[in-house]
C-alpha positions in Angstrom: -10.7 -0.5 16.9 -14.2 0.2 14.9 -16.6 -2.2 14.9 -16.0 -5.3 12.2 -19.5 -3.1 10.7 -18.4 -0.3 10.0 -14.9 -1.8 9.2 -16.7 -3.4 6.2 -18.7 -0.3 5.6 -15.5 1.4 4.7 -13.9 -1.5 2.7 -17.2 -1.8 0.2 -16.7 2.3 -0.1 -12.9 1.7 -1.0 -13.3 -1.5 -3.1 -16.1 0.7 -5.4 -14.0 3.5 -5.4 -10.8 1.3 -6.9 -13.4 -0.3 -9.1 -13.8 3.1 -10.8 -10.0 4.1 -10.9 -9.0 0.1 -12.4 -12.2 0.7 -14.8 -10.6 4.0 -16.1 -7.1 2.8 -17.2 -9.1 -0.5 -18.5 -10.4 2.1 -20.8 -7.3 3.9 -21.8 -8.3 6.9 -19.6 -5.4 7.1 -17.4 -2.1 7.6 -18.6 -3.2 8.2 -22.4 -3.9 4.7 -22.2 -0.2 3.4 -21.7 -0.2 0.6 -19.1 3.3 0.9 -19.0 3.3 -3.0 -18.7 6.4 -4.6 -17.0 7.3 -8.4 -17.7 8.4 -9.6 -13.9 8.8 -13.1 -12.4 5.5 -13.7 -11.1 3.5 -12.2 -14.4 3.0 -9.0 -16.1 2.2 -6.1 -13.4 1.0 -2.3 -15.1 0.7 1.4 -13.9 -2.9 0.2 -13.2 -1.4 -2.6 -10.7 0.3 0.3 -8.9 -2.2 3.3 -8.7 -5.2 1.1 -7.2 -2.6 -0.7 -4.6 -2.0 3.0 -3.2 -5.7 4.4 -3.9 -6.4 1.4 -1.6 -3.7 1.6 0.8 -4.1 5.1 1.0 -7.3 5.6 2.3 -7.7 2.0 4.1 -5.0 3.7 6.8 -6.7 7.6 6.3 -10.0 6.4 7.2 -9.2 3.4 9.6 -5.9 4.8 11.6 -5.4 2.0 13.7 -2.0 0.8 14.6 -3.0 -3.2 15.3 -3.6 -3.0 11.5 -0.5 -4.6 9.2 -0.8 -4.4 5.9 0.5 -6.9 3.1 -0.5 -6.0 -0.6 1.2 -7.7 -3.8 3.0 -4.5 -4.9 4.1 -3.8 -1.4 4.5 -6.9 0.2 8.9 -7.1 -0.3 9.3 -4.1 1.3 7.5 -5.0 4.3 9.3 -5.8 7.7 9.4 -9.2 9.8 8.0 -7.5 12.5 5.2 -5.8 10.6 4.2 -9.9 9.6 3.8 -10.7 13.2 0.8 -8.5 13.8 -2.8 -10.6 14.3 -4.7 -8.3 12.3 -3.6 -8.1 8.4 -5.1 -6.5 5.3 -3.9 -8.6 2.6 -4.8 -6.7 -0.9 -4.6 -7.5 -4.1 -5.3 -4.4 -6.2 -6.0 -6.4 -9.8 -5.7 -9.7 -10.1 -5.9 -11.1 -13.2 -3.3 -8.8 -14.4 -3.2 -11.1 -18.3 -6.8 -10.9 -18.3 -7.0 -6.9 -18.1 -4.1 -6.5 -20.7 -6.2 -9.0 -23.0 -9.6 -6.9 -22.2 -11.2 -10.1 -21.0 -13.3 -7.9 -18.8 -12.2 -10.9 -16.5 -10.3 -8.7 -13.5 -11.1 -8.2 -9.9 -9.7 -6.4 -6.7 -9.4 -8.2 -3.6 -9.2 -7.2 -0.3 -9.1 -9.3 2.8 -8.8 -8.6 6.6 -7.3 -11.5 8.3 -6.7 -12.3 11.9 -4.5 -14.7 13.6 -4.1 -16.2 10.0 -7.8 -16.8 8.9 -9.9 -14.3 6.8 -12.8 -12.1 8.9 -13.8 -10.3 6.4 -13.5 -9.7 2.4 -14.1 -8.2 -0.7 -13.6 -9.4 -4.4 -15.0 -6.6 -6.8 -16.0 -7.3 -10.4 -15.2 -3.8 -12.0 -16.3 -5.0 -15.4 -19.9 -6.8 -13.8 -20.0 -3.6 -11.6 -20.3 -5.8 -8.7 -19.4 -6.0 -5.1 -19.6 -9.4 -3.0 -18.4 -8.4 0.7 -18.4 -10.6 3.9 -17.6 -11.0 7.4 -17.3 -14.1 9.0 -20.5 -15.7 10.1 -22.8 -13.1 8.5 -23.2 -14.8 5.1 -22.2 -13.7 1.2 -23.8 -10.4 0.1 -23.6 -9.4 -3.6 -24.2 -5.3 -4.1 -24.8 -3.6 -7.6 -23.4 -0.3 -8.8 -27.3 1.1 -8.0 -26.6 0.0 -4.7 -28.9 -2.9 -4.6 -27.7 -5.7 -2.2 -28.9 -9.2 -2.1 -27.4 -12.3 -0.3 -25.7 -15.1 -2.0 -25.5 -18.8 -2.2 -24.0 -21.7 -3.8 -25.5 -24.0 -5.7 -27.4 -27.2 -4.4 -26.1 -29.3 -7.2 -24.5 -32.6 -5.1 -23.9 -35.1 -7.8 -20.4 -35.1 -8.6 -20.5 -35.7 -12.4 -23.6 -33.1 -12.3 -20.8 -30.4 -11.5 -18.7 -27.5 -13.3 -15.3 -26.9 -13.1 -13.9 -23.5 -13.3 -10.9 -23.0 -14.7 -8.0 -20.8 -16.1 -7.5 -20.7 -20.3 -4.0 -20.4 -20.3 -2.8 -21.4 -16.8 -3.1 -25.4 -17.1 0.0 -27.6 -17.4 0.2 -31.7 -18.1 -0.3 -32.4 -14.6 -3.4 -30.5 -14.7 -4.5 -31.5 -17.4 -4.7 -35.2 -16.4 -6.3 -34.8 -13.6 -9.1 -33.3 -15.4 -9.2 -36.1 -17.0 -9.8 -38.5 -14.1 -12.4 -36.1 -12.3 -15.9 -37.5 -13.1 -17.2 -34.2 -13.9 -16.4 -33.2 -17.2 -18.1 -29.8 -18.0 -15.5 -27.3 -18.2 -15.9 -23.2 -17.9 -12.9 -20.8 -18.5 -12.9 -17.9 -16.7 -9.4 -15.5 -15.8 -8.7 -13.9 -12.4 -9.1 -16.1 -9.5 -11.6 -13.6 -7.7 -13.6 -14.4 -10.8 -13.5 -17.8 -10.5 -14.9 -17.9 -7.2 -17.6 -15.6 -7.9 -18.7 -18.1 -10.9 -19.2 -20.4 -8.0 -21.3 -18.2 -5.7 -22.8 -16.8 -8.9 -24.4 -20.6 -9.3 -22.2 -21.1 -12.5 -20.1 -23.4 -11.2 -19.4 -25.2 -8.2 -15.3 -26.1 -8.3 -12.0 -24.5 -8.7 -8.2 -27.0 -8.9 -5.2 -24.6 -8.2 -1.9 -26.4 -8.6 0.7 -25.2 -7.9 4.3 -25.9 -9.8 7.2 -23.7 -10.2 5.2 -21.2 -8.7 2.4 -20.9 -6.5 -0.2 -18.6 -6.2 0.2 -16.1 -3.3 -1.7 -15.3 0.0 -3.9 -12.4 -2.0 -4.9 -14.6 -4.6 -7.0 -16.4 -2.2 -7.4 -14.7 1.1 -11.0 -12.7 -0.4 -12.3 -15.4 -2.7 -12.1 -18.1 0.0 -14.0 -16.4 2.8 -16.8 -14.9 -0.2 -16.8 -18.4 -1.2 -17.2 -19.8 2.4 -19.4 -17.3 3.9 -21.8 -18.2 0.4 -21.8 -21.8 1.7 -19.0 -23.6 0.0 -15.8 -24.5 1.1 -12.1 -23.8 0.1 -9.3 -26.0 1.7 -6.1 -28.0 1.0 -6.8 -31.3 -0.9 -6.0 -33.2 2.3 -8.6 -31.1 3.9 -7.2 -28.7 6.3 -7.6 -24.9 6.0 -5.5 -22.3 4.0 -3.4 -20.4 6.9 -2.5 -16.8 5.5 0.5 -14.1 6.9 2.7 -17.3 7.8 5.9 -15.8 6.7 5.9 -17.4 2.9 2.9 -15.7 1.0 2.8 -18.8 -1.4 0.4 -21.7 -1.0 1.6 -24.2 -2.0 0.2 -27.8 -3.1 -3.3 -28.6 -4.2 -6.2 -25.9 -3.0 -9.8 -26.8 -3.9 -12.4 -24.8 -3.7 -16.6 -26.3 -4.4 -20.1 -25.7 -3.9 -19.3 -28.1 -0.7 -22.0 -30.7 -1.6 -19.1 -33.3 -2.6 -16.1 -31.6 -1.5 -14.7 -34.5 1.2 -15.3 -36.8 -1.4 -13.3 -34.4 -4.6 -10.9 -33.9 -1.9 -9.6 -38.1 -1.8 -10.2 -38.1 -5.4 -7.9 -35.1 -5.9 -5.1 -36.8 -3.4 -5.7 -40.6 -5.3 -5.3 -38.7 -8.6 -2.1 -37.0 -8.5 -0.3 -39.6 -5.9 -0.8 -41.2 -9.2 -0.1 -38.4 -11.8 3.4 -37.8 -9.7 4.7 -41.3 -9.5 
């Protein structure tokens, strides 16, 4: 197997290369501009969805080759075999998320792809195609943020530690009752509404807020909705983990996770963590 380097090397040269195919059917350059949009269960998925999953795919096994490596991608990931799920090392890729936010031209999209092994992230990338940004990591060798003129610099989370000091990140459409009033018990009440999860995260390691509340309901988000962000996020400094405090476990056989994931800055987070609990043991009584 390559070296976790040049692994990396080759993900930030695939993850700006799908940066430029999403950017083109964002501008109506790709199929005359149809995104021949399909209403499924999970949310709207387009021909954009579907050409940057196999750009990625496509040259993640031309240029790496290496049978340990699974694959689990949200396009992809039904037609995948149990055996397949049992490998240690898994790319899990999610070639646009924020599929709503691309169809609305929010600018608010992001690709997101994620080596994990034995369950836990080792390396990641969420682009920003709109931002024409790049934040890459590897585990234990910090957040690095990389512009289209190639410019990289590292990355940090804020230093704010004060919980009512703090900003929550959150979706514009996706909150329901349950959400809702637990916002209202939080003693942090400044608010900012941002789209794709990637997004979200890199608000966070971008200094512009410092925590992000996903609840889950009928659904739940899925493995490569948070495989990339959390280890950026981590890696910047912060932390992402269940509410009761334990770490997000990816490739487990069920790509949902399920229950309440928080993700902060990681000045307060033990404390927003048995707030969170005391707040919906309450909320779902």
């Amino acid at each position: 197997m390559k070296e976790l380097d040049e692994i990396l090397e080759i993900t930030r040269s695939i993850g700006w290369g799908a940066s430029d195919l999403l950017r083109s059917y964002y501008r109506g350059k790709q199929n005359d501009g149809d995104l021949e949009i399909q209403d499924k269960k999970d949310g709207p998925v387009t021909a954009a969805d579907g050409a940057v999953n196999h750009y990625i795919l496509d040259n993640l096994k031309s240029k790496l080759s290496d049978p340990e490596f699974a694959y689990v991608s949200e396009e992809t990931h039904k037609y995948q075999s149990a055996e397949q799920l049992k490998d240690s090392w898994v790319w899990i890729i999610d070639p646009l998320d924020g599929t709503r936010d691309f169809i609305d031209r929010t600018g608010e999209y992001a690709i997101h792809i994620a080596l994990v092994k034995d369950g836990r992230p080792i390396l990641a990338l969420v682009a920003c195609p709109e931002a024409e940004k790049l934040y890459y990591a590897k585990k234990g060798g910090g957040t690095f943020v990389e512009t289209r003129d190639g410019t990289v610099q590292p990355i940090r989370v804020s230093e704010r530690n004060k919980m009512e000091d703090l900003t929550i990140v959150a979706s514009r459409t996706h909150r329901d009752q349950r959400f809702n009033q637990l916002l209202e018990q939080l003693p942090t009440k400044n608010l900012k509404y941002v789209g794709s999860v990637g997004c979200k995260v890199v608000t966070i390691v971008e200094q512009e807020a410092d925590i992000y509340i996903s609840l889950s309901g009928k659904s739940a988000p899925k493995d490569w909705d948070m495989a990339a962000p959390e280890l950026i996020l981590t890696e910047a400094g912060g932390q992402f983990t269940r509410a009761d405090g334990t770490p997000l476990k990816y490739n487990t056989g069920d790509v949902n996770q399920w229950g309440a994931l928080i993700a902060s800055n990681g000045h307060c987070h033990a404390d927003l963590c048995a707030k969170v609990e005391r707040t919906l043991a309450e909320v779902d009584k």
